[in-house]
N, C-alpha and C positions, 0 to 999 in steps of 0.2 A: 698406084698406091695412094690410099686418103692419108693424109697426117691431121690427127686429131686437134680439133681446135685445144686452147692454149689454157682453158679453163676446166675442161673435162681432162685433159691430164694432171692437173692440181688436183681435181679430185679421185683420181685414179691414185694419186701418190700416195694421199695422206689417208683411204681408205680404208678403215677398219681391219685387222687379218679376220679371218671366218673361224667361227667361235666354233667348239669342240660342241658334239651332240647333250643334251642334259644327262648329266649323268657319268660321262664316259671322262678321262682325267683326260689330263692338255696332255699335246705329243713330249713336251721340253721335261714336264714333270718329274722332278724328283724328291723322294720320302726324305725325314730328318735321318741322318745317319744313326747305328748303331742304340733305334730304339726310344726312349727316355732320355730325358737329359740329366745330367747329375752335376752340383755343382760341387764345385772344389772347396768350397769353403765347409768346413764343420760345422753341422747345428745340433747345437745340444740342447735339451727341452730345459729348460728354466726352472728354479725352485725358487724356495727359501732361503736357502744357502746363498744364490748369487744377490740379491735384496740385502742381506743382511750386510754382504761385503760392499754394498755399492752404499749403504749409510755408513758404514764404518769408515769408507775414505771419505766422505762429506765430514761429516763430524772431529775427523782429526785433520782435517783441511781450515776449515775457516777459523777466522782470529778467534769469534766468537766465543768459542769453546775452550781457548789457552787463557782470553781477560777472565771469565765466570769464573772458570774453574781456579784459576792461580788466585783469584781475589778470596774466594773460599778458601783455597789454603793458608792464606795468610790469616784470614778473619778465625777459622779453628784450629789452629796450627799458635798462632801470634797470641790471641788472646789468651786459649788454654794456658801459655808457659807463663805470661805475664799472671793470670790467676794462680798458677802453683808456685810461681816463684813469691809469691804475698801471704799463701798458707803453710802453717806448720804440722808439724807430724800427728798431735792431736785432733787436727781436722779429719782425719781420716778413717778416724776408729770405727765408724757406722756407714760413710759413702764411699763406693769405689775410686780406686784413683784417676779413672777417668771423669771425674766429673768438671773438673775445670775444664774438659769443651765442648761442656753444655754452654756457658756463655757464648762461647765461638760458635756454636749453630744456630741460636737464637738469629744473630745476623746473617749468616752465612747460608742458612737456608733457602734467603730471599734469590742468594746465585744460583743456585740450582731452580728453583721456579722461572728464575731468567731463562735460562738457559733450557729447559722441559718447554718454555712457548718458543723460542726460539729456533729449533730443532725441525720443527713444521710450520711456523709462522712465516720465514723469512724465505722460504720457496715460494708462498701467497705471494708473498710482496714483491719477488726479483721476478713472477712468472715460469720461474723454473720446474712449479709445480707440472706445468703443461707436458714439459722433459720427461719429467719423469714417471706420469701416468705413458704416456707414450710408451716410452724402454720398457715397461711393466703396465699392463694395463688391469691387473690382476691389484687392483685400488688395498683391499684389506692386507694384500701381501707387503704391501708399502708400510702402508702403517705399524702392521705388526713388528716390521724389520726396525723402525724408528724407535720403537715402544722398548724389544730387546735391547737395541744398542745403547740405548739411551740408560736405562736401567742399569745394566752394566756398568758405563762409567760411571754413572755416580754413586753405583755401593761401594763401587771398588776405591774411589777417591774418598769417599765417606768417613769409609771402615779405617781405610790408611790414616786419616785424618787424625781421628779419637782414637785410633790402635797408636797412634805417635805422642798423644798426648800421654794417654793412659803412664806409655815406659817412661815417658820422661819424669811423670810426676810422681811413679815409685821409685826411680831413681834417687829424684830430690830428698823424698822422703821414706825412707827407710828406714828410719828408726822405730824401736821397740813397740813404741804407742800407735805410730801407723799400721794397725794391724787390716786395716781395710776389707773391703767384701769383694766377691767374687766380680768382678769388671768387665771379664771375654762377653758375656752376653749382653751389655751396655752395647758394646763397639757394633753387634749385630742389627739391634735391637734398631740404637740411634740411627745408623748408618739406613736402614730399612724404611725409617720412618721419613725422613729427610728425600730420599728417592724416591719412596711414595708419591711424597709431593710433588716432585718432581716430573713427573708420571702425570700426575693429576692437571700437573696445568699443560703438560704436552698435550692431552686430552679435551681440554679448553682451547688451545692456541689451536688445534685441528676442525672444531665446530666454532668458536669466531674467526678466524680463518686472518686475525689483525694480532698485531704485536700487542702496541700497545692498547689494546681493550682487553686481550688474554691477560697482560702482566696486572693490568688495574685490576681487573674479577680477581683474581688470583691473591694479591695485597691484599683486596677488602676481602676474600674467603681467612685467611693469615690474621689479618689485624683487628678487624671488627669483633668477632667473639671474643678479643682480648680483651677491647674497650668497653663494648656492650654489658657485660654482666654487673658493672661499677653502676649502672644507670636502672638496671631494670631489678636488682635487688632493693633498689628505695623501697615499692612500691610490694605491700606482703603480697596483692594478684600474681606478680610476674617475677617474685624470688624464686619458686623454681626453678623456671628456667634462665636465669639469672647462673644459679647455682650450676645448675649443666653445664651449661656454656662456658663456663670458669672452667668447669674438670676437663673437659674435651677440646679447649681452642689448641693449638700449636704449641705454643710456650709452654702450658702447664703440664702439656701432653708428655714436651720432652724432659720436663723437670721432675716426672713421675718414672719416665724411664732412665734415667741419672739417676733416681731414687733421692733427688734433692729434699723430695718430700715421702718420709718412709711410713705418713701412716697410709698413703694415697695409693699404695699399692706400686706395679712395678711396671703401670702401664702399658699391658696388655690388653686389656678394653679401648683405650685409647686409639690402640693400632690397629686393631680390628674393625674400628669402625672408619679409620681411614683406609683400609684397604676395601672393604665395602663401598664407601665414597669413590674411591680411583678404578670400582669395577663397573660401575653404575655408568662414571661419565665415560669410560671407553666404549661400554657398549652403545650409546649415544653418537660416538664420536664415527664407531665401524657403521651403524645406520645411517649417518647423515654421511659420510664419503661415499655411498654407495648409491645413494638418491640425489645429490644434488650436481649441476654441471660445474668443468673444473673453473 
């Protein structure tokens, strides 16, 4: 009997096993059990509804939105009662009794504008926007859900705001000569307009994609036609539009819907043209999320 040299049985050992014909399955082969696989966990197809819930715990999550918003209640809440508590009942014959917080929105508007960049800004800045195209990559569904929620809280804090004023300062003043004007559609009105904005620079804070450059655009959108018409009335060329700009900046806007000023009408051009403005830049805003990387 030969015994195989010592190297051909190393290769004998570690030899290949002989491969099944092309085509024909291995002898050990066996199929996945019972078909398909199914996983255990529920998937449910995704809408609008879950976006909407997933900014709604953002939004009533960070500090952010407890400083804006509390400071706006004090700034239309505080000043309103300080201004009603300094007029008397004859103030009231021709202006609703919500108008002392028109002064309070005058400032108080600037928090909501804060807070409309801040809402889509501050994902830019932390990276978390990345998160959250991720979990939703459906970009317009995002947005849209920011836009609702967003909206939301600030009519509703709005409305509460100047609806708080309004009773307290017919409370104060209820006597005879306080016969006042209809008020309920001020609290709509203001509260709409001020959200608008709102609205508007969240739509800004989404296509500059930065805090503070959305909140400056934003300011000089607010401030400049306030200042501008004082400079461009000297000159009789550019008093037209001088004069525009006076009827339509922000302040005069909302002093026409206080009816501060009762031959100015009651400020509904005013608002129309800001909601045309906040329709303009969101359709901008759904164009550039959809074309640009995050």
């Amino acid at each position: 009997m030969t015994t195989p040299h010592p190297q051909q049985a190393n290769q004998q050992a570690y030899a290949p096993a002989p491969q099944a014909p092309h085509g024909a399955p291995a002898a050990n082969w066996q199929g996945a059990p019972g078909g398909s696989y199914t996983s255990p966990i529920p998937v449910t197809r995704t809408h609008l509804g879950h976006a909407i819930g997933s900014e709604w715990t953002k939004i009533k999550s960070v500090r952010s939105t407890m400083w804006t918003l509390g400071v706006f209640l004090c700034l239309v809440i505080g000043i309103g009662l300080l201004v009603a508590a300094q007029t008397n009942d004859a103030d009231y014959v021709n202006v609703p009794f919500t108008l002392p917080a028109f002064f309070g929105l005058v400032l108080g508007q600037i928090c909501l504008i804060t807070l409309g960049v801040l809402v889509i800004s501050s994902e830019y800045g932390t990276g978390m926007i990345r998160t959250t195209f991720t979990a939703s990559p459906q970009r317009h569904r995002v947005l849209t859900a920011k836009v609702l929620i967003y909206f939301a809280v600030a009519f509703v804090t709005s409305a509460v705001a100047i609806g708080l004023v309004g009773l307290a300062t017919s409370a104060m003043h209820s006597g005879p000569e306080a016969t006042g004007t209809e008020w309920v559609g001020t609290v709509f009105k203001g509260a709409l307009y001020v959200s608008l904005l709102g609205v508007l620079a969240l739509a800004v804070g989404s296509m500059l994609r930065h805090s503070a450059g959305a909140i400056t655009a934003m300011l000089g959108l607010v401030l400049v036609p306030a200042i501008l018409p004082a400079f461009l009335m000297i000159s009789e060329s550019t008093r037209k539009i001088g004069e525009t700009m006076l009827d339509y900046n922000a302040p005069n806007s909302l002093a026409k819907i206080f009816q501060l000023d009762s031959e100015g009408g009651h400020g509904s051009p005013q608002l129309w043209l800001l909601v045309g403005l906040t329709a303009a830049a969101l359709a901008g805003a759904f164009a550039l999320l959809e074309k640009r990387d995050v």
